[in-house]
N, C-alpha and C positions, 0 to 999 in steps of 0.2 A: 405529413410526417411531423412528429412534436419536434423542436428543439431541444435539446439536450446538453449538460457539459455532466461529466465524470468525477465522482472523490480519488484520484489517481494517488497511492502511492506505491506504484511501480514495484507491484508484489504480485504473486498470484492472484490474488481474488478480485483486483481490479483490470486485469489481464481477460482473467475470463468472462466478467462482469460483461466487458465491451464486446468480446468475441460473440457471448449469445446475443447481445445485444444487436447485434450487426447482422446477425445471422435473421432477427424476429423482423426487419426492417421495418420498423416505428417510430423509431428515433434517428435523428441529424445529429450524431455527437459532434458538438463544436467549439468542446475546452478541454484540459485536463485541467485538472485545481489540485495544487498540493502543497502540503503544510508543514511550509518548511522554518527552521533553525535560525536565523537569517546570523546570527555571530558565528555556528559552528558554518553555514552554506553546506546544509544536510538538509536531508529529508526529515520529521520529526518522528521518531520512535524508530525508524526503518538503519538511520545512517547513513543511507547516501548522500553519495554528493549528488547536489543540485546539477551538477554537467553533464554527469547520466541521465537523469531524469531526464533533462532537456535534447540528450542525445535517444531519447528513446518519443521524445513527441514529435522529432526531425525524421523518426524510421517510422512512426503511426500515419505522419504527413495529420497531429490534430494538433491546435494553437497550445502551449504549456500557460496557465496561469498560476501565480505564487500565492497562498496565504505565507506572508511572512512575518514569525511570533519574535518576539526579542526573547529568545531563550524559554527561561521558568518561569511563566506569563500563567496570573490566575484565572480560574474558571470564568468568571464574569469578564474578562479582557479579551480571553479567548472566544467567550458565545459574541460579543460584538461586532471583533473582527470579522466572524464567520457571519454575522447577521447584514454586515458593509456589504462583504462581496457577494451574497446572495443578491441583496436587495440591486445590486451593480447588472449582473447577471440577466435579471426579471426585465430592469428596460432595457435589455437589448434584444427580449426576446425568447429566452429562456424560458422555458415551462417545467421541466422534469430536472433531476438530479438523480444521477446512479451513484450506486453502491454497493459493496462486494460482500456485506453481511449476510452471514449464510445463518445466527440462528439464535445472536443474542438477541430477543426481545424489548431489554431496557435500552439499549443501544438504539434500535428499530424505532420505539416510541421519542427517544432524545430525539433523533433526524428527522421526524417528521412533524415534531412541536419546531423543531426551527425554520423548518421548508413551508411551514402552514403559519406563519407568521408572516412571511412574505410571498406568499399567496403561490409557493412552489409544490410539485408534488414530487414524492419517490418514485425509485425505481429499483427493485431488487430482485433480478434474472437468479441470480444463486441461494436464496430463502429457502429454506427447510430442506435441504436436497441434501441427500449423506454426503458427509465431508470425505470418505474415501471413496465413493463414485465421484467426486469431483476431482479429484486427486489424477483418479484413472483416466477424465474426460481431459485432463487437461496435462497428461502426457501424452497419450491417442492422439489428441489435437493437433503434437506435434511443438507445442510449446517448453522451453528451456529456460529454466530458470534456478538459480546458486542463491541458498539462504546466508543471507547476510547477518541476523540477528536472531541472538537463541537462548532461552534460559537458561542461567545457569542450574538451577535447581533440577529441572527438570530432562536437560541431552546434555551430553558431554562437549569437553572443548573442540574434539575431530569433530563436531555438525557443521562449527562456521565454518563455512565456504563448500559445502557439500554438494554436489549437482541435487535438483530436485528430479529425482524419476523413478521408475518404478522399484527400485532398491527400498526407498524410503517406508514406505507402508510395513513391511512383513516386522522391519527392525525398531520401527517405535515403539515405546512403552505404553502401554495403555492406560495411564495417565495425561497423554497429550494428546489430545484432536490431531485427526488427520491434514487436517486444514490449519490448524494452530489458530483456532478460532476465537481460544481465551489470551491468547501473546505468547503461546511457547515458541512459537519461530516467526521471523518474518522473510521474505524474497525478494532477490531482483528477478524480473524477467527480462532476458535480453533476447529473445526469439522465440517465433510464434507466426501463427497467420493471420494475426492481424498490423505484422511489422513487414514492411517493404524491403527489410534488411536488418541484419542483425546491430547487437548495441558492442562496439568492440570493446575491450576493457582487461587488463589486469589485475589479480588478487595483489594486495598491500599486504599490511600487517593486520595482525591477528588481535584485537584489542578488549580486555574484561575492564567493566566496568560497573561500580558501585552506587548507588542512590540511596540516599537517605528514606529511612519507611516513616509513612507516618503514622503519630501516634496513637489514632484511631483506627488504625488497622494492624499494628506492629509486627509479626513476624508473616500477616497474611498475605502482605503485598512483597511482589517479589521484584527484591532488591539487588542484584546481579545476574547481567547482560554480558554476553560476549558477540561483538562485532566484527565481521570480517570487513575491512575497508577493502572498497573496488576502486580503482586507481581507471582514468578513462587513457586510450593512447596519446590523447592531446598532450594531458597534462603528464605522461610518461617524458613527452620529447620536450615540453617546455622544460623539465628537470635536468636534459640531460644533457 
C-alpha cells in the first residue's frame, strides 16, 4: 500500500477524493495538508477557520498538516513553500499526493510539475467524471456539506450557507459547474462516511467581500466573494 497525504481543503472534492480513495485500498492516507491564511487563521480561498479544519481531522482520526502563507504571498513564495513541505513529506515516506481536481487540465499539469520535482506522484480518483454524477455520488454517499464561499457574480447572496443536497443541481444556472470547478462555490463538509462523527459548528455572519482585479485580466477575474463564516461550538462558549 503506497503512502499517501491529501490537498485537504475541507470542501467537497477533497471529501470525496479520500472516500474513493479508501474505498480503491491503495493508499495509507497519512496527512491532510491545508493552505492556510496564517493572519486571517483561515483556510486560503475557502474561509474557514483553522478550528474546523482541525475539528474535522480529529472526526477523519488523519494527522492535520498546515501550509501556512502570510496572507498576499506571491507565486514564487507560494511554489517554494509548497516545494519545503513536499520535499518534508518524501523523507518521511510519502509517495503519492491526492487531489480533488475533477477537469482543469493547466491545474493537473501545475501539480504534477511540482510533485515530479520532488520525485512525488499524483493521485486524481475524481478526473474527468461529470461534475453532476459527482454531486449525486456524494449526496448518495450520505455526505453533508454547507457552502461557505460563492461568487458573487454568478449565485446570489441566499447560497452562502446553503445545505449542499440534492436541491442544488435542478436550481443552478448553467453557467456554473456542478461541482464549482472554476470557483463558483466552495464547501465545508462536516459529515459523511469517511468522519467517525460529525464536525459541530454554527453559522456566523454573512460576509461580501471585494479584491482588487488585476490589470492583466481586468473585469475577467472575478472580484467579489460572499462568505458564510462557521463559528465551531468551542469558540461559541469561549465567547460566551
Amino acid at each position: 500500500m503506497h503512502k499517501a497525504i491529501i490537498s485537504w481543503s475541507g470542501g467537497k472534492d477533497a471529501a470525496l477524493a479520500l472516500f474513493f480513495c479508501q474505498q480503491l485500498a491503495r493508499y495509507e492516507v497519512v496527512g491532510l495538508l491545508t493552505n492556510v491564511n496564517e493572519p486571517l487563521g483561515r483556510v486560503t480561498m475557502h474561509g474557514v477557520r483553522t478550528d474546523l479544519i482541525e475539528a474535522q481531522a480529529e472526526a477523519l482520526g488523519i494527522p492535520l498538516y498546515t501550509l501556512k502563507l502570510s496572507g498576499d504571498v506571491s507565486m514564487e513564495t507560494y511554489n517554494n513553500a509548497v516545494q519545503q513541505s513536499l520535499t518534508e513529506f518524501r523523507k518521511q515516506g510519502v509517495t503519492h499526493v491526492i487531489y480533488g481536481d475533477i477537469f482543469l487540465e493547466d491545474l493537473r499539469q501545475y501539480r504534477e510539475q511540482q510533485l515530479g520535482e520532488v520525485g512525488l506522484q499524483g493521485v486524481f480518483p475524481l478526473w474527468q467524471r461529470d461534475s453532476a454524477s459527482l454531486i449525486r455520488d456524494f449526496c448518495a454517499s450520505g455526505f453533508k456539506a454547507v457552502l461557505v464561499c460563492i461568487n458573487a457574480k454568478l449565485l446570489p447572496e441566499s447560497w452562502a450557507g446553503r445545505e449542499l443536497d440534492e436541491t442544488v443541481l435542478p436550481e443552478l444556472p448553467s453557467s456554473v459547474d456542478p461541482c464549482g470547478e472554476n470557483g463558483e462555490y466552495h464547501s465545508f463538509v462536516y459529515d459523511g462516511p469517511v468522519f467517525t462523527r460529525p464536525v459541530q459548528f454554527q453559522k456566523g455572519e454573512t460576509i461580501r467581500r471585494s479584491y482588487a482585479a488585476s490589470t492583466q485580466t481586468d473585469d475577467q477575474w472575478d472580484t467579489e466573494f460572499i462568505f458564510q463564516d462557521l463559528v465551531s461550538f468551542t469558540d461559541q462558549r469561549r465567547q460566551s
